[in-house]
LUMKE-944127 format. One record per atom (N, C-alpha, C): residue in three letters; x, y, z. Coordinates in steps of 0.001 Angstrom, whole numbers, plus 500000, padded with zeros to 6 digits. Atoms other than C-alpha are relative to their C-alpha. Layout:
// residues N
AlaXYZ ...
//
This chain:
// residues 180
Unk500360501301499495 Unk154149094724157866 Unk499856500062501507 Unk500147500650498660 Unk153030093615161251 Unk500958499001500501 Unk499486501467499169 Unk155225091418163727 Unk499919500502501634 Unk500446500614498471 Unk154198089857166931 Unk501418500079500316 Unk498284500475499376 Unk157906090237168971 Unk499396499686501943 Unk500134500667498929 Unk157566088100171803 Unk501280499644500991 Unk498429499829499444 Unk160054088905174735 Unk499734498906500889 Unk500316501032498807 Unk160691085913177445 Unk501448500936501120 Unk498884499604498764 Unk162305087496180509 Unk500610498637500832 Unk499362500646499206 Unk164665085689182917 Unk499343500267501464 Unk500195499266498760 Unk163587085543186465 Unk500207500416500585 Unk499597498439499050 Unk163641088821188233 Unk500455501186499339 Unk499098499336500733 Unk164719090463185513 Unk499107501231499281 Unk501047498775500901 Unk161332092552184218 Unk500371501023501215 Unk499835498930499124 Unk162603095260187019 Unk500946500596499532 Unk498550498401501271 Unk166149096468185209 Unk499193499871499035 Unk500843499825501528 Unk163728095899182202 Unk499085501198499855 Unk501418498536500194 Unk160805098718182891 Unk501210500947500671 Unk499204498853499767 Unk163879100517184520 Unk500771500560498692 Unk499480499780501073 Unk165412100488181379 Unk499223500958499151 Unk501163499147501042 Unk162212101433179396 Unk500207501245500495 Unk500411498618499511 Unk161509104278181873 Unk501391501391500028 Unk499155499022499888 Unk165147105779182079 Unk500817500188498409 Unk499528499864501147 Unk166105105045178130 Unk499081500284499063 Unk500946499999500986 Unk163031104955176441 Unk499642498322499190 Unk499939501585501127 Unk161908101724174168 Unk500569500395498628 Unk499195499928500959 Unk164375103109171897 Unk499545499412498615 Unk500469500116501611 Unk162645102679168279 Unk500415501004498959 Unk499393499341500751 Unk164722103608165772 Unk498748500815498649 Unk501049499708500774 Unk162644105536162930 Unk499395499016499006 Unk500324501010500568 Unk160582103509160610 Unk499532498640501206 Unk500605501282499447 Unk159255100986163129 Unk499235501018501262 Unk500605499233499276 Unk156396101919165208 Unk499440499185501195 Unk500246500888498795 Unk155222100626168344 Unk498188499849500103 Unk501592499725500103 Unk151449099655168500 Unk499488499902501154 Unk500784501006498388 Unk150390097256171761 Unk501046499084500558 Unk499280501364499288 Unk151945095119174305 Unk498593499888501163 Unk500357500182498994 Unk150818093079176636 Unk500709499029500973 Unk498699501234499341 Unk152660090769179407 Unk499286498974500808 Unk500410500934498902 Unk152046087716181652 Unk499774500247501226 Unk500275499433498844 Unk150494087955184449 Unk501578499772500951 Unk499192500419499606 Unk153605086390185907 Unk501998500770499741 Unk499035498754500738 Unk155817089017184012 Unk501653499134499720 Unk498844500426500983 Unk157879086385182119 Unk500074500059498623 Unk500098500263501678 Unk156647086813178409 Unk499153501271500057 Unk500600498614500491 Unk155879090122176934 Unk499845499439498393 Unk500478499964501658 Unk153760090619173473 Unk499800500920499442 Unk500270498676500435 Unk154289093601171511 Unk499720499646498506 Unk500119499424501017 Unk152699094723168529 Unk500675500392498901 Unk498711498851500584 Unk155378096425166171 Unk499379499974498348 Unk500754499936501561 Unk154484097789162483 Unk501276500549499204 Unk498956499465501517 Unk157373098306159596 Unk500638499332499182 Unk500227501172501364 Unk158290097508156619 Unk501706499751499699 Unk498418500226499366 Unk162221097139157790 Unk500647499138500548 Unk499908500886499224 Unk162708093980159084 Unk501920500407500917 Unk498982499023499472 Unk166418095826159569 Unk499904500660501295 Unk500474498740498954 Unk165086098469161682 Unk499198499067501227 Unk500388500623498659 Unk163500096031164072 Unk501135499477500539 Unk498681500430499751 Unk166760094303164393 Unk501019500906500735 Unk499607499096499113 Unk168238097419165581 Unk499584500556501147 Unk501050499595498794 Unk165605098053168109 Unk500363498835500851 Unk499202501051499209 Unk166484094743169500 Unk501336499706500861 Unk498380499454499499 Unk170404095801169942 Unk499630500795501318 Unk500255499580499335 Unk168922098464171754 Unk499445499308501550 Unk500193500947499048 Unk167930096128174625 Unk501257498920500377 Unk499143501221499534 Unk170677093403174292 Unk500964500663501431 Unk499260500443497999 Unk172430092622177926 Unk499057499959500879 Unk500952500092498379 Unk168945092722180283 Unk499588498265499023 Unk500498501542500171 Unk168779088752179061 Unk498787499866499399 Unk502033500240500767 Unk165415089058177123 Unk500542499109498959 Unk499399500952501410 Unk165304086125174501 Unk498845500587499082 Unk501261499101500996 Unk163242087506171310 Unk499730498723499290 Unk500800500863501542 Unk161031085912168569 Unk499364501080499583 Unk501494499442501048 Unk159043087719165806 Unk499678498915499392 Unk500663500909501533 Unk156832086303163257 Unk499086501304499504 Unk500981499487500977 Unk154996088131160669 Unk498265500050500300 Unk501176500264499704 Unk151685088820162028 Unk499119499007498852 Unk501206500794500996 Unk149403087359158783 Unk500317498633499985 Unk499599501359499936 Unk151595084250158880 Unk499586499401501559 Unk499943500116499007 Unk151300084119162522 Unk498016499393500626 Unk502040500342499955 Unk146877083907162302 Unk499847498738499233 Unk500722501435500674 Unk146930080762159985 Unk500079498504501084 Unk500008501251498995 Unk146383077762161404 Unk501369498565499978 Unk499003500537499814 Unk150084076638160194 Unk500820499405501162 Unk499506500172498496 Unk152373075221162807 Unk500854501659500127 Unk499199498504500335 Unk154539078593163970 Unk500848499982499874 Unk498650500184500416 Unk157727077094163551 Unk499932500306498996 Unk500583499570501878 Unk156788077644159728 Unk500603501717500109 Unk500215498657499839 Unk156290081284160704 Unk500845501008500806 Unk499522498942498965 Unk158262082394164098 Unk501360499704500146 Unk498094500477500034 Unk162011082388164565 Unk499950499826501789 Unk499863500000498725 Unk162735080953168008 Unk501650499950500267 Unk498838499741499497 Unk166484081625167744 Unk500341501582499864 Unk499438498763500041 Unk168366084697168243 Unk499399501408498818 Unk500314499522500835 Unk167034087334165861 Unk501523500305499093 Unk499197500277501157 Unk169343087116162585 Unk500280501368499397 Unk499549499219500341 Unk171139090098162304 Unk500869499959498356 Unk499517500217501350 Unk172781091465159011 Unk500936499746499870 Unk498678500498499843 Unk175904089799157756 Unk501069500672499763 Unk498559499242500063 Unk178206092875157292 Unk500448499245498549 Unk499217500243500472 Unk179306091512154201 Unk501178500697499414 Unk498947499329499816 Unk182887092304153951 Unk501020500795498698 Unk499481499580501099 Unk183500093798150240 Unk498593500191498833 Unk501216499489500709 Unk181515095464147424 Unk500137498312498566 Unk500275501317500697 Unk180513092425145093 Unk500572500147498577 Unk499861499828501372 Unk181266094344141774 Unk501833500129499768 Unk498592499737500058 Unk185198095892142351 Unk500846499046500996 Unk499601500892499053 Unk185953093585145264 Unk500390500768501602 Unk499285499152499222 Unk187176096745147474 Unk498988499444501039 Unk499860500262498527 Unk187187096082151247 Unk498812501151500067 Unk501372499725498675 Unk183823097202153409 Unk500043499551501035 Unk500030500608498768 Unk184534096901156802 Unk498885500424500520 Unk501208499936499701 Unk181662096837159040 Unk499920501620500200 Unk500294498328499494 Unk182094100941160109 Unk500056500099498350 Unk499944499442501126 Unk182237101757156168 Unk498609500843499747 Unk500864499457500124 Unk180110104332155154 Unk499944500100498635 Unk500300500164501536 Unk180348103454151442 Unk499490498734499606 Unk500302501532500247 Unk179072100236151526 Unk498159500297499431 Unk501789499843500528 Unk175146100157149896 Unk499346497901500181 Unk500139501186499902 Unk173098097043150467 Unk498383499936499034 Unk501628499607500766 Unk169726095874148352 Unk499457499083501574 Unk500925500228499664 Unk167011094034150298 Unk500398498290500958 Unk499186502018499835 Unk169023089960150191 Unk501192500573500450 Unk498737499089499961 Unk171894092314151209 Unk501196499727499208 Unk498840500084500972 Unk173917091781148267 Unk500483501689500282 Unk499398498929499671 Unk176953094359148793 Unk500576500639498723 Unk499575499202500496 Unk178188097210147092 Unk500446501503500159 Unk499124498188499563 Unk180725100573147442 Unk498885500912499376 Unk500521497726500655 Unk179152104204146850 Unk500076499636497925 Unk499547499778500915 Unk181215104117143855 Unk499724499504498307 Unk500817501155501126 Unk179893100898141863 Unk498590500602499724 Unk501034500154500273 Unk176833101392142356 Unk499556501802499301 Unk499931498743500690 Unk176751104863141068 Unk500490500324498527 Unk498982499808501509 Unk178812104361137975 Unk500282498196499446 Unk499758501814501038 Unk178641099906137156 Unk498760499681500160 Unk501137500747499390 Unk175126099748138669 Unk498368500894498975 Unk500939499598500562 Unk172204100928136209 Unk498640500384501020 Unk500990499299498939 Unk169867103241138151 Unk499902499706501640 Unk499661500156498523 Unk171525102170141371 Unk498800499157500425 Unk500698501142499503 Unk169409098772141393 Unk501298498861499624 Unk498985501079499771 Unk170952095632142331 Unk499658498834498965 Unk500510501350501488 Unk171373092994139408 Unk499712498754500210 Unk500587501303499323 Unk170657090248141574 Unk498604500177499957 Unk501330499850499803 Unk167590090996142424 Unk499066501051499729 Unk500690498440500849 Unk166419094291140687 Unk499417501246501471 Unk500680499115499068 Unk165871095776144369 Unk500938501309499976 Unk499733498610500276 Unk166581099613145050 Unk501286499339501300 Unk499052499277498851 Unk169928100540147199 Unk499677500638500909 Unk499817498683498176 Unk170435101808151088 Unk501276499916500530 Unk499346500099498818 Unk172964102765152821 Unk499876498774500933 Unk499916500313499132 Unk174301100357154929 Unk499878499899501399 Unk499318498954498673 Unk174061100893158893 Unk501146499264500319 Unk498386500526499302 Unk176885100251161113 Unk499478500254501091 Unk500295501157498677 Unk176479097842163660 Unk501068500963500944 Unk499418499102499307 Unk177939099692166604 Unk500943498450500408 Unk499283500496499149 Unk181063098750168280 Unk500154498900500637 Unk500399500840498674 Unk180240097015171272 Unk499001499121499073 Unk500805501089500813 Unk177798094858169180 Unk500792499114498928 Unk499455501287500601 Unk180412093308166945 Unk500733499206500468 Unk499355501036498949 Unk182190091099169964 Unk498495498730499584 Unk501097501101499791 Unk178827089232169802 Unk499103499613498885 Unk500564500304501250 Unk177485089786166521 Unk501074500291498739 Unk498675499776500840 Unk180745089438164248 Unk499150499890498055 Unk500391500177501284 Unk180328090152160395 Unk500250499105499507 Unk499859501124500260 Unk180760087315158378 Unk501333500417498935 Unk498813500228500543 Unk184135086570156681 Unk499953499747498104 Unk500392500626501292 Unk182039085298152978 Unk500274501437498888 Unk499962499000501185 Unk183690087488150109 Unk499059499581498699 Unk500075500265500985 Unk181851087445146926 Unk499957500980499114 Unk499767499198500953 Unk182722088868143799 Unk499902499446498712 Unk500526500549501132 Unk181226089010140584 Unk499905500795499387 Unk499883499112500895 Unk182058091395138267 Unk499329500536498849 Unk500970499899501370 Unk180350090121135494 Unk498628500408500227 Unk501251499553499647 Unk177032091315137096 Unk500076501614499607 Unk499397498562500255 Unk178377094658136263 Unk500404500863498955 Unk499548499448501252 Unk178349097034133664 Unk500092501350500171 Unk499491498357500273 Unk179644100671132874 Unk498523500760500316 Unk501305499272499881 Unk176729103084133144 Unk500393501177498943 Unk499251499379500778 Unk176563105150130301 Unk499067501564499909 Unk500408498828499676 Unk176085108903130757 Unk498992500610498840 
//
């Protein structure tokens, strides 16, 4: 997919910003590719291009920037060409990171946000390594029949400001043996 990410700088602030670019890189994690930008003449609103099919993986590219004050929006390029209003289409708050949820949905066992057994589908319904390997039929999610990933893990320093969410749910009965 295509999305328009539309940065609004603070004033004075596109100078640690291209210092940033030039001494870190525009940090794009894999899976998201960079196409076009362009900026205001006035160098308060940048318009980049971006192409993947991860809405995740842009979200992390975003981290990569947080503290030089840039406020973000995407929208979905194809939504973004109709003649809808773009509120419909563009998020003008914070970009909506993932909610960490804090336990696998099927056994109930604890997933803290560093867990590296945690699996998520697509709606990020959660689940351990373990479930989904042995209660989860071809390691698709019974909510929504989407495939399993690995979780990432939200770094450190990013959960002061982007805290996981506290919402356990557990549902067992979604869950059946897997039979060898």
């Amino acid at each position: 997919m295509l999305f328009m990410v539309i940065e609004t700088f603070p004033a004075g602030a596109v100078l640690p910003i291209y210092r940033h670019l030039n001494t870190q890189g525009r940090g794009l994690p894999d899976g998201v590719e960079y196409i076009d930008s362009w900026i205001t003449a006035d160098f308060r609103r940048c318009f980049q291009l971006m192409r993947t099919d991860n809405v995740a993986l842009l979200q992390r590219w975003v981290l990569h920037w947080e503290g030089l004050g840039v406020a973000w929006r995407s929208c979905r390029s194809r939504p973004a060409r109709t003649p809808a209003p773009p509120s419909r289409h563009c998020s003008t708050r914070t970009p909506r990171m993932l909610e960490l949820r804090p336990n696998c949905e099927c056994c109930g066992r604890d997933l803290p946000p560093d867990s590296t057994q945690a699996m998520i589908c697509t709606f990020e319904c959660t689940w351990c390594r373990d479930c989904a390997a042995t209660r989860l039929p071809n390691g698709v999610c019974p909510n929504c029949q989407g495939n399993l990933v690995p979780r990432p893990i939200r770094p450190a320093a990013m959960l002061a400001r982007h805290p996981p969410t506290g919402k356990r749910l557990v549902r067992p009965e979604r869950c059946v043996a897997v039979v060898a």
